[in-house]
C-alpha positions as CSV (number, residue, x, y, z in Angstrom):
1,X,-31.2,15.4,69.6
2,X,-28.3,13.9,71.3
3,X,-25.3,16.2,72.2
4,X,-22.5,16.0,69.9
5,X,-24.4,15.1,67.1
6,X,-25.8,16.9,63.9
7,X,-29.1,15.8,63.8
8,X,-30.4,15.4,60.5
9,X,-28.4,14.9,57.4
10,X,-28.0,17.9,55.9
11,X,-29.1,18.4,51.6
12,X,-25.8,19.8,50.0
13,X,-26.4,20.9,46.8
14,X,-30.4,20.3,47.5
15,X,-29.6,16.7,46.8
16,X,-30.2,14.1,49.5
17,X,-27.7,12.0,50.9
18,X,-28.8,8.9,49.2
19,X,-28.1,10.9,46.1
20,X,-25.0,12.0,46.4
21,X,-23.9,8.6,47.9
22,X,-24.7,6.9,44.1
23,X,-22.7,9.9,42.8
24,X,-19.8,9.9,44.4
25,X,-19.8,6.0,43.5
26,X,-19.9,6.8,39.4
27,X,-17.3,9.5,39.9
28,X,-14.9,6.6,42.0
29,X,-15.3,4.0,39.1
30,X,-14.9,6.8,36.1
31,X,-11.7,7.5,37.7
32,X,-10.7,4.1,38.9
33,X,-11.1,2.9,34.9
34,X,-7.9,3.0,32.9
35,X,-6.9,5.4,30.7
36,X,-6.4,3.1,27.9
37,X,-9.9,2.2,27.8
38,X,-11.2,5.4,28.4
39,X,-8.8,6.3,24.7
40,X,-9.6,3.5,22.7
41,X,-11.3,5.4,20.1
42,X,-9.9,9.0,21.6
43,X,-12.5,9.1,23.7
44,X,-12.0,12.4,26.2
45,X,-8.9,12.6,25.1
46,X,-8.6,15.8,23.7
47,X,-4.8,15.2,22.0
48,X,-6.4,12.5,19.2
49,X,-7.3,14.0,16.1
50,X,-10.1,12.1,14.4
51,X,-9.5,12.0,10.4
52,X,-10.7,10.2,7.6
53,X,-8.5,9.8,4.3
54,X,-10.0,7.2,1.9
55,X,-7.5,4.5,0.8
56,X,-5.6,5.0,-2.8
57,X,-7.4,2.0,-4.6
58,X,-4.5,0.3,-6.4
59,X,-4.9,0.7,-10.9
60,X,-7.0,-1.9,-12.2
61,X,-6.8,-3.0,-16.1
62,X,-3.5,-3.3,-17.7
63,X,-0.3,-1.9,-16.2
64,X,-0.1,1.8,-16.5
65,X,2.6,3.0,-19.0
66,X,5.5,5.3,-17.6
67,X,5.2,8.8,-18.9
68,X,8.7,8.6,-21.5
69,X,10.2,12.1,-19.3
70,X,9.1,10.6,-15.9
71,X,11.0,7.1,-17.0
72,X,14.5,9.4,-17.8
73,X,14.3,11.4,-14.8
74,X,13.7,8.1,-12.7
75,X,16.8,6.7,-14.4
76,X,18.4,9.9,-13.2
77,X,17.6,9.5,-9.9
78,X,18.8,5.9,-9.9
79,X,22.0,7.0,-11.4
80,X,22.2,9.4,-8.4
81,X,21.4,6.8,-5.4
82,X,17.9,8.7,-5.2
83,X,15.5,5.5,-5.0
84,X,13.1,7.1,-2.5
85,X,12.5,10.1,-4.9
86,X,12.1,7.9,-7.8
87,X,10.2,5.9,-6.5
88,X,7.6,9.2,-5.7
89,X,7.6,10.6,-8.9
90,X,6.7,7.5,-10.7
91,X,3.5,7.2,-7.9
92,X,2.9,10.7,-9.0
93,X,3.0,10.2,-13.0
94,X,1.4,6.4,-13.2
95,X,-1.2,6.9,-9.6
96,X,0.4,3.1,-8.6
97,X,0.7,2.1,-5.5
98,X,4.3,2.2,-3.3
99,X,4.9,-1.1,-4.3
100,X,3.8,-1.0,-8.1
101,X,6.2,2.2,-8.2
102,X,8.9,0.4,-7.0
103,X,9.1,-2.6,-8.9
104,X,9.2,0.1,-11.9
105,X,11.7,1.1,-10.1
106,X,14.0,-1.6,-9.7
107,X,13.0,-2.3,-13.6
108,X,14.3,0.4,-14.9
109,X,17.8,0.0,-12.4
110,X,18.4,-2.9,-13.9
111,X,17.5,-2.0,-17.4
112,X,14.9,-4.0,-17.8
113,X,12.2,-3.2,-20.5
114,X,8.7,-0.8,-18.7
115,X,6.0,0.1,-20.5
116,X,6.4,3.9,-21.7
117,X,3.8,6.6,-23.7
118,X,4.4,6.9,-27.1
119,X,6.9,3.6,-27.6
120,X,6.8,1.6,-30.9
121,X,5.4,-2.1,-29.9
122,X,8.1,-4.1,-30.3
123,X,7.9,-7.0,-32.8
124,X,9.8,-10.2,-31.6
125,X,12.9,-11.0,-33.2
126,X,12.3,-13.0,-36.2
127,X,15.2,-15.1,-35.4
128,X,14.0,-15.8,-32.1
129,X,10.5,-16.8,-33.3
130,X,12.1,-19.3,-35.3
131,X,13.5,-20.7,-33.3
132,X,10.9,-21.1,-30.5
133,X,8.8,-22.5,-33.0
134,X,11.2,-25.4,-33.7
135,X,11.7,-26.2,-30.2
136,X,7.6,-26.5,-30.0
137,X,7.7,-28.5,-33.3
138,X,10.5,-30.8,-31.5
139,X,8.4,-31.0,-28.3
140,X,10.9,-29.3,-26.2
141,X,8.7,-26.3,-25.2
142,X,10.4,-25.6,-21.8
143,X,13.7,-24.9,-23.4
144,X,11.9,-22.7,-26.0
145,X,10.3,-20.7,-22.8
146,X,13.8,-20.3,-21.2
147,X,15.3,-19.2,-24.8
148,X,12.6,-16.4,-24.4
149,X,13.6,-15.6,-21.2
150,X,17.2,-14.8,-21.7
151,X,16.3,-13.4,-24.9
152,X,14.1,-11.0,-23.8
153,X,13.8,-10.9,-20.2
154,X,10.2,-11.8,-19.6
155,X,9.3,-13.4,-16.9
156,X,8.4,-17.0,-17.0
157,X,4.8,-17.1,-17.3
158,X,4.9,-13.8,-19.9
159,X,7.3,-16.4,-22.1
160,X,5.2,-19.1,-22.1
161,X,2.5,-17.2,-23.0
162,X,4.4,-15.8,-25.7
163,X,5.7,-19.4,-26.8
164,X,1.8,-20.5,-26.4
165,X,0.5,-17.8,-28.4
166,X,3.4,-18.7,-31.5
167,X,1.2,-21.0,-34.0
């Protein structure tokens, strides 16, 4: 052995050199890879909270009708400049989506005719029916859909469907 030197490598840890030479390698890239790739899915990062809520599936069939008490106390609310809470308790009372809740909501703001519990159907007006019928009879059935319109205010397709459905 030559003066100065060690002599043989030593075993730290009872591992040999060669050993701790490919370990020392894995630990440099672990630490050399980003952070952001080491979190994409939270991995080892001990701050992410892993969760699963199912998505509210939106109603399917025909439009859920408004609970008659919810309907007043939206209008309430409106009255009041409370859209965001009127907009809750409808999504409470009907189970619709934040969207579907608010175009209640905006429905009943502007007075405009929702589907209630417990309301009378409502027969079209005689008067009206006449009249759309004639218009059909004189082949002028887009200005019987736009009488229904501003009669009733339906939308367009509902009112052709209602002037369609008039025999």
């Amino acid at each position: 052995m030559l003066p100065g030197t060690l002599g043989p490598p030593a075993m730290i840890l009872g591992l040999p050199p060669e050993t701790l030479l490919i370990l020392a390698a894995i630990l440099v890239l672990l630490l050399s890879v980003p952070r952001s790739l080491r979190t994409v899915r939270g991995l080892w990062d001990p701050g992410v909270r892993h969760t699963y809520r199912p998505r509210r599936l939106p109603p399917s069939g025909p439009p859920k009708p408004v609970p008659p008490d919810t309907a007043d106390r939206a209008r309430e609310l409106l009255a009041r400049n409370k859209r965001l809470q009127a907009i809750k308790e409808i999504r409470q009372a009907t189970g619709y989506g934040l969207q579907e809740a608010k175009d209640i909501s905006d429905a009943i703001e502007a007075g405009r005719p929702v589907p209630c519990f417990g309301q009378p159907e409502e027969r079209p007006d005689p008067e009206l029916v006449r009249r759309v019928r004639q218009l059909r009879a004189e082949e002028r059935g887009d200005e019987a859909v736009r009488l229904v319109v501003e009669q009733t205010g339906m939308g367009e397709s509902d009112a052709a469907r209602f002037v369609d459905s008039l025999d």
